[in-house]
Structures are given as structure tokens and as C-alpha cells.
C-alpha positions in Angstrom: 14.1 12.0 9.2 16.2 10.1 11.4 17.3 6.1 9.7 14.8 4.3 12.5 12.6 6.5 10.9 12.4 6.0 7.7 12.3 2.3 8.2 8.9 2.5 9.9 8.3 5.0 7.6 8.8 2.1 5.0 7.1 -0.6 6.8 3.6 1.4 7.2 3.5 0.5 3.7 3.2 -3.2 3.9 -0.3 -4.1 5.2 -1.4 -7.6 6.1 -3.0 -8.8 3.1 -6.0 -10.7 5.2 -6.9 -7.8 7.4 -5.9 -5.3 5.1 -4.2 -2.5 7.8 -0.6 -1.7 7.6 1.2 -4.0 9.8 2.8 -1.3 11.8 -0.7 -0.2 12.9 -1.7 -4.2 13.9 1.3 -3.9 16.7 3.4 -6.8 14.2 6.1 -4.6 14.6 8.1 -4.7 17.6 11.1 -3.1 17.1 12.6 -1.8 13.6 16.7 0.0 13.7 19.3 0.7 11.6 22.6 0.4 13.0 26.0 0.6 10.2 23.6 -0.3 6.8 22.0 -3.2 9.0 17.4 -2.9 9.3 17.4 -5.4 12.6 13.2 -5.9 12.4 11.6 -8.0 14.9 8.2 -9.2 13.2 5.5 -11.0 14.8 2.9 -12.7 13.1 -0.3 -13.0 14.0 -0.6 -16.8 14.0 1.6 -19.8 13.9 1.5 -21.1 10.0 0.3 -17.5 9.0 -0.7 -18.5 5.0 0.5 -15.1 4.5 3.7 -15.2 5.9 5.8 -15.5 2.9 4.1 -12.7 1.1 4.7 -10.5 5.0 8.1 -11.5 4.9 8.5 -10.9 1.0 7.3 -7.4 1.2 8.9 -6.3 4.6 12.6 -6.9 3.4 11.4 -5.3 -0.2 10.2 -2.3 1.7 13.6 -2.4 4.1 16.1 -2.7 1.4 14.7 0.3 -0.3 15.8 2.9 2.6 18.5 4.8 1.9 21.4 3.4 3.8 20.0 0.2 4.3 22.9 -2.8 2.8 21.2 -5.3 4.6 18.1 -7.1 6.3 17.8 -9.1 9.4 14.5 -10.0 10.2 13.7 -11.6 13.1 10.1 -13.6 12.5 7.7 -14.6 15.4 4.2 -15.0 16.2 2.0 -12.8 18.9 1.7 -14.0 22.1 -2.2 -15.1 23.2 -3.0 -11.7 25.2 -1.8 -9.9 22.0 -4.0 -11.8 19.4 -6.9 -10.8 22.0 -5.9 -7.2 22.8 -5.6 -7.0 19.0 -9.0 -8.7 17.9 -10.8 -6.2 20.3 -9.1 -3.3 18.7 -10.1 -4.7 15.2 -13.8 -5.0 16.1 -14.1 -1.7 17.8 -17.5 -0.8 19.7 -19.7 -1.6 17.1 -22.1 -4.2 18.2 -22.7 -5.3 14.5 -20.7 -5.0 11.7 -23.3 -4.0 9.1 -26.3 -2.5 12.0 -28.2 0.3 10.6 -25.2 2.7 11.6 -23.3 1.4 9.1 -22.0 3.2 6.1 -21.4 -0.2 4.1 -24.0 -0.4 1.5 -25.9 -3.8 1.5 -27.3 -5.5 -2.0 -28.8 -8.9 -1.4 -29.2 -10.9 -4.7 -32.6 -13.1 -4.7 -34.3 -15.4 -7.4 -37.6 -17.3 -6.8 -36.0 -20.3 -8.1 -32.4 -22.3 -8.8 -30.8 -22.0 -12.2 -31.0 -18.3 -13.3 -27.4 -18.0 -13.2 -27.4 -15.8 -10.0 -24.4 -16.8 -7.9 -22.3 -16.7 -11.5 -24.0 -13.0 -11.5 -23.4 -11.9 -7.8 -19.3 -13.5 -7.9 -18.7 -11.2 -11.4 -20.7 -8.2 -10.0 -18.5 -8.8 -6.5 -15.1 -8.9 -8.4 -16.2 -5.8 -10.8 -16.9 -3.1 -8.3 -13.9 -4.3 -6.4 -12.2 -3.4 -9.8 -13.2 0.1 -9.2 -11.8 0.3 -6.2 -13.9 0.0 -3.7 -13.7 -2.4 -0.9 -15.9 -5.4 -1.1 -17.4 -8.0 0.5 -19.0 -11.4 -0.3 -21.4 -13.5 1.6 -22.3 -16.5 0.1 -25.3 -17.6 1.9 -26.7 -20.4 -0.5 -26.0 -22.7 2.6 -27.2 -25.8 0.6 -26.4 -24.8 -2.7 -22.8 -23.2 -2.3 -21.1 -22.3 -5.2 -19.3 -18.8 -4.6 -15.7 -20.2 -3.6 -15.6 -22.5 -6.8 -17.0 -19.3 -9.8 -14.4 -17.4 -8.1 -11.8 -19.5 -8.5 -10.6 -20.4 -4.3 -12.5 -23.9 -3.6 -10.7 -25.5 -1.4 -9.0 -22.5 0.6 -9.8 -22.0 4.3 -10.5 -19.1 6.5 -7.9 -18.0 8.6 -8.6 -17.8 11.8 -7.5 -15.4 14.9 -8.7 -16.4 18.1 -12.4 -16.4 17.4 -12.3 -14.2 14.8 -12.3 -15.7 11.3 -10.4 -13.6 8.8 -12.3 -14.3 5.1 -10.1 -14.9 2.0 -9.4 -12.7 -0.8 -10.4 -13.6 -4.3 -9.6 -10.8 -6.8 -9.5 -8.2 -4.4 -13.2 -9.6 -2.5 -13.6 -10.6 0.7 -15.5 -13.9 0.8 -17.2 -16.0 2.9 -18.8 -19.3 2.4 -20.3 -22.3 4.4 -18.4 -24.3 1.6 -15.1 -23.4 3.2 -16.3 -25.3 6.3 -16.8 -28.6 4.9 -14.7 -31.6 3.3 -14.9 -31.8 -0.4 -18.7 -32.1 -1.8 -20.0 -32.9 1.7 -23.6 -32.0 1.8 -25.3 -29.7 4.0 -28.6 -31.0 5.6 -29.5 -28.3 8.0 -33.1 -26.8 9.4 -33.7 -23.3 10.5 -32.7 -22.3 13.9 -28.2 -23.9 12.9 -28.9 -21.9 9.7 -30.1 -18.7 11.3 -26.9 -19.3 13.4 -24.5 -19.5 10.6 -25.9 -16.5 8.9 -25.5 -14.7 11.9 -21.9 -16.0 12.3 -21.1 -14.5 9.1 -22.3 -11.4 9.9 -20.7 -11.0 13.1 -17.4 -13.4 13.7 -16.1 -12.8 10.1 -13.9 -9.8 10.0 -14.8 -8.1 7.2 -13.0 -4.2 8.1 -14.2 -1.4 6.6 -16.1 -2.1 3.7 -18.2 0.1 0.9 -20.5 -2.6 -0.2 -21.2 -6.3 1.2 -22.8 -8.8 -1.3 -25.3 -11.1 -0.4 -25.5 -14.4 -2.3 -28.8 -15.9 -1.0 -30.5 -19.1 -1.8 -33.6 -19.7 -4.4 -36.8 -19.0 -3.2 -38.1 -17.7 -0.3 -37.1 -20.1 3.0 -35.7 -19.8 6.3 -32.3 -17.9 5.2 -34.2 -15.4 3.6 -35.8 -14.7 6.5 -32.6 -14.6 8.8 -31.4 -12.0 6.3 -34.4 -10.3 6.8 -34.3 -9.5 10.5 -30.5 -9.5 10.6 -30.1 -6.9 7.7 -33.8 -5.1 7.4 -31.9 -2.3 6.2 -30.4 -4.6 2.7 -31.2 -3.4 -0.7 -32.9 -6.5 -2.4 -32.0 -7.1 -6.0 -34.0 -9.8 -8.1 -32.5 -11.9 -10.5 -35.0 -14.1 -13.1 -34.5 -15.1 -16.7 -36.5 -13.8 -19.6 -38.7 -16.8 -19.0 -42.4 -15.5 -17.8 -43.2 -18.9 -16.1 -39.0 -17.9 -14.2 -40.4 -14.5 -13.1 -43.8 -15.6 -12.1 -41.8 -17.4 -9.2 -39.2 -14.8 -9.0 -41.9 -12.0 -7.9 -42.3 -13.8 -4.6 -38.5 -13.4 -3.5 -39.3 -9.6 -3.8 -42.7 -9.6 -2.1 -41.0 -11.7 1.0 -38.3 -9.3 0.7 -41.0 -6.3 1.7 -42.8 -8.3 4.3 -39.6 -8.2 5.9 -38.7 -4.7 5.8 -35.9 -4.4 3.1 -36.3 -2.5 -0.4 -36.2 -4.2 -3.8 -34.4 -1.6 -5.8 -34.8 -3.5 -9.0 -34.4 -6.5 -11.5 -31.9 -8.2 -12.9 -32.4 -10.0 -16.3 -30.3 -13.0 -16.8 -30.0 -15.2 -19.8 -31.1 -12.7 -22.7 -30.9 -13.1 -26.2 -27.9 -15.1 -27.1 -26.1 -12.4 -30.1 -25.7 -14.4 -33.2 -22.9 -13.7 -35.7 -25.7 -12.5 -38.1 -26.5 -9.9 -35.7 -29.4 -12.0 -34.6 -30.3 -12.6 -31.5 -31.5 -16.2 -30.3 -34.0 -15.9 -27.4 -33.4 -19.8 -25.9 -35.2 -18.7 -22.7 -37.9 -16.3 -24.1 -38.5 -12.7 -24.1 -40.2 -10.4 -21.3 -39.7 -11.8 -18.1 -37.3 -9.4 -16.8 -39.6 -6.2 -17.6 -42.9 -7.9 -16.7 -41.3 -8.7 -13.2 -40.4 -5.4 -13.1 -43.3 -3.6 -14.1 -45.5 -5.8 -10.9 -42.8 -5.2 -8.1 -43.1 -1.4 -9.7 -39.3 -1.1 -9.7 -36.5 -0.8 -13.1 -34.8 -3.4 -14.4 -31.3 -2.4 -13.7 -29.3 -4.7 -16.1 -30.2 -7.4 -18.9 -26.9 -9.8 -19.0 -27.3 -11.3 -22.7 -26.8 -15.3 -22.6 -23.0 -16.4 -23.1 -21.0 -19.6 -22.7 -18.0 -17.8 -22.0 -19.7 -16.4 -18.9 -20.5 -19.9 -18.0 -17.5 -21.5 -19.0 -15.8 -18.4 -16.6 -17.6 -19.8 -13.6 -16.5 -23.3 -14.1 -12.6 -22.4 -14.1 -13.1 -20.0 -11.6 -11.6 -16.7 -14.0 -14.5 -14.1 -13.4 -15.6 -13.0 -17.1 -15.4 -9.3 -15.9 -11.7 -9.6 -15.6 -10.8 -12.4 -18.0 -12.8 -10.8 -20.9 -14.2 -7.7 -19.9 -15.2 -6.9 -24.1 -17.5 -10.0 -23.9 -21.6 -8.1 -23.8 -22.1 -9.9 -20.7 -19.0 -8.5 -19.2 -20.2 -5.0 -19.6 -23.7 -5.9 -18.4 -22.4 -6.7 -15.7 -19.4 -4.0 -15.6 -22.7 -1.5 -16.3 -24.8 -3.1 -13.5 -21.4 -2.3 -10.7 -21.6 1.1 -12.1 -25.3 1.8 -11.1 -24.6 -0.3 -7.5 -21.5 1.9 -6.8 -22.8 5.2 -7.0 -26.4 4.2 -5.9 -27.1 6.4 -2.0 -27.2 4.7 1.1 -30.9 4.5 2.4 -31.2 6.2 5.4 -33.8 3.9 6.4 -33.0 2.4 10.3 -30.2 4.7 10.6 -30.1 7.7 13.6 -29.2 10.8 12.8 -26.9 12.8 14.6 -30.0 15.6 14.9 -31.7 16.8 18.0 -35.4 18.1 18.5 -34.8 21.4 19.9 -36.8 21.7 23.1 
């Protein structure tokens, strides 16, 4: 391997950490050589005031100055011109109409309660950053329009989308790809919107955010059964619907109705979520603030399993308000590994074939 060589060699390792693809292979690269120990490297970015540009530049002399025969770096930063932003936005789509269509090999879990205050956005955001833990690649849609609290549990209120050209490139948080209507608006702005500029921004998310390849998308959705709901419905009939409720019978009572909506649209509840269990007591007693039941009666009338029972815990809570998921910042804490237990069953759960062709022909 010639010197040239082994400097793109090098350089294929250092990815764009918003799109997530080498940066050799996004065309940043125009021209790498090395000429008496000197890598001459002619970067361009993909935008002016790249947020990632230090962490680009970082890595590309790193990966340089580790070639053999390499004494020294000059690098030569840009940005791409407007014909190559669009050229490489249309490569980065591909021919997919949709993102997430039936086609798709990404697996879809939307996480529905009947009503607010079950704690599921603080259970979606952990569940988000645990299967990312594993490995896989993982994407968050917080679609609580009104009642956006994804960005702030996961630690990234305040940061903004990047954007290229009229793609929008979602941020990372602990190795998730997230998405929120609060990333959009000043400070604690409200949102006051009706259904048809909601059912627009849902579909925006679905199909201007650039999510890549992913293994499983995330669906935070609202409480109750409204117009969002409904969008997700007919956008993503092929979703997985998981319910979240507390132990509280009157809490699952309303929860049912998320999963009955769910079916009238087409997508599969898959199963129950039980949030707010017994809170363990250092006796070994377990205080039951919010009752008992709720998650297996609501189960046993949607005739599905309850797939996790997270027990009650103020460090979970107190997680979400710092923005440190509990997964990561104490993954020994029993609500951590209900949760850690929960990505486990999600991860190696098939994907329905439901809505999907196959590549199989009636012989004639």
C-alpha cells in the first residue's frame, strides 16, 4: 500500500458524527497525499458553522498522524459547494419514497398511554438510550407535540437540528438519534396547533429528518387518543404499539383505549408496559403508592403480555430532570434493569411482515 494510500485508508475511519458514514464515502474528501512526511488533506464540510467541525477536524489529523511516515498535517478546511450539498442529499436519501414504508427493515415500537403522567416519555428516552447501548442503531421521535419532553430527560434541551439543504440532520444523545418539535421553538414557547399543521409535522419527521439506516425507531406519542395518534396511524400502519399505564385500575381503564385506537388503525399492540410499581422498601417491603393490578388487568382485556413492570424510583425521576438517563447513570437501580430487560425483549422481537412485499412470485 502506497503512502496516498494508507492516508485514505486512515480517513475512512473518521465518519461524520451527524450522518454517521465515513467521511470519505460523503465526497468531504477532496484530495488527501503525502509528499516528504507531509498528509496535505483538502476537507470540505458540509455546511458553513458545521457544529461538528472541531470534532471532524480533531479526528482527521488523529487519524493522519497515525500513518507511518506521516511528521506532519496540513489540512486544508472548507465547506461544499451548493450543487454538492444537493448531489449529496439525494445520494443519502436513496430511492426510497419513505424512510420507514412497509419495505423497511427498521423495526417500529410506538409507546402510547390513555392519559399524561404515567411516566412514559421518562420510559421511551431510557428504553431509547438502552438498546442503543447494545449496539444497535436507534432512533427517537418525540411526537408529544404539546407536551415535549424528550430533548430535556435526555439531557440536549436547547440543541438544534442541523440542517443540510432541506434535509434536517437530528442530534445525537447517548448514541440516539432524536427528534423533537421542542428543538423548533424558543425556550418554553407553547404549542397551540390543530390537526391538519400536526399531521404535517409528524410527517416531516418521518420524511425530512435523516435518520440513515436504523434497527429500531421510537415513537414517543402523546396521551390519549387524538389527532397525532391518528397521523401515526396511517403514516406507520405497520408500528408495533406498546402501552404504558400505572398499576392504578382507574390509569388502565383509560389506557385500554390507546390500544383499541391503535387496532382501529391497523397497527399491533404487542404488549403492556407497567410503570410506577411497588416502590422496594429497605425492609424488603414494597409500598404500592399507585395500587396494584392495573398493568395485568390491562393486559389480560387487550389479550396481550405485560412485557415489563418498572418498580417506582426517584432516582429514575430525578434522572429525567438532569437529563442523565438512569440506564446508563445507574444501571444496578431495579428500574434500570426493568427497563435494560424491557430493550432486551424489543431488540430481538421479529419484524412483522405485515404490509411488507415479498420478493416471491405466483408461478403461472
Amino acid at each position: 500500500m502506497s503512502a496516498d494510500e494508507a492516508l485514505l485508508a486512515a480517513l475512512d475511519r473518521v465518519q461524520d458524527p451527524e450522518i454517521r458514514r465515513p467521511i470519505t464515502e460523503l465526497d468531504m474528501v477532496r484530495s488527501a497525499t503525502v509528499v516528504n512526511g507531509v498528509a496535505a488533506i483538502d476537507l470540505r464540510l458540509t455546511i458553513v458553522g458545521c457544529p461538528a467541525a472541531d470534532r471532524i477536524e480533531a479526528e482527521v489529523r488523529a487519524a493522519a498522524s497515525a500513518v507511518d511516515g506521516v511528521e506532519r498535517v496540513d489540512l486544508a478546511l472548507g465547506v461544499m459547494t451548493v450543487a454538492e450539498r444537493e448531489a449529496l442529499t439525494t445520494r443519502l436519501r436513496g430511492t426510497r419514497a419513505q424512510q420507514f414504508g412497509p419495505d423497511s427493515l427498521t423495526k417500529i415500537f410506538a409507546i402510547s398511554s390513555g392519559k399524561g403522567g404515567v411516566g412514559k416519555s421518562t420510559v421511551t428516552a431510557n428504553l431509547a438510550v438502552a438498546l442503543a447501548a447494545r449496539g444497535l442503531r436507534v432512533g427517537l421521535v418525540d411526537a408529544d407535540v404539546f407536551g415535549f419532553s424528550i430533548p430535556g430527560i435526555l439531557g440536549i434541551a436547547g440543541v438544534k437540528p442541523t440542517r443540510l439543504g432541506d434535509m434536517i440532520l437530528p442530534p445525537l444523545a447517548d448514541g440516539v438519534k432524536v427528534i423533537s418539535i421542542g428543538m423548533f421553538v424558543d425556550g418554553q414557547a407553547a404549542v397551540s396547533w390543530r390537526g391538519p399543521l400536526l399531521h404535517r409535522t409528524i410527517q416531516q419527521f418521518l420524511s425530512d429528518v435523516f435518520f440513515g439506516d436504523l434497527d429500531i425507531l421510537l415513537l414517543d406519542l402523546p396521551p390519549g387518543t387524538g389527532d397525532v395518534a391518528i397521523s401515526l396511524g396511517q403514516l406507520l400502519p405497520h408500528a408495533e404499539v406498546v402501552v404504558v399505564t400505572t398499576p392504578q385500575p382507574a390509569a388502565a381503564e383509560v389506557a385500554e383505549r390507546s390500544g383499541i385506537v391503535a387496532r382501529q388503525l391497523g397497527q399491533k399492540v404487542i404488549g403492556v408496559v407497567e410503570n410506577m410499581a411497588g416502590l422496594p422498601q429497605p425492609d424488603g417491603s414494597v409500598l404500592e403508592l399507585f395500587g396494584r393490578g392495573g398493568g395485568e388487568e390491562l393486559a389480560e382485556r387487550l389479550e396481550v403480555p405485560v412485557l415489563a413492570s418498572i418498580p417506582l424510583s426517584m432516582a429514575l425521576r430525578e434522572g429525567g430532570d438532569r437529563g442523565a438517563p438512569l440506564v446508563l447513570s445507574a444501571p444496578t437501580d431495579p428500574a434500570a434493569a426493568a427497563i435494560v430487560a424491557l430493550a432486551e425483549l424489543l431488540a430481538t422481537r421479529e419484524r412483522g411482515l405485515a404490509g411488507r412485499s415479498l420478493p416471491f412470485r405466483t408461478p403461472r
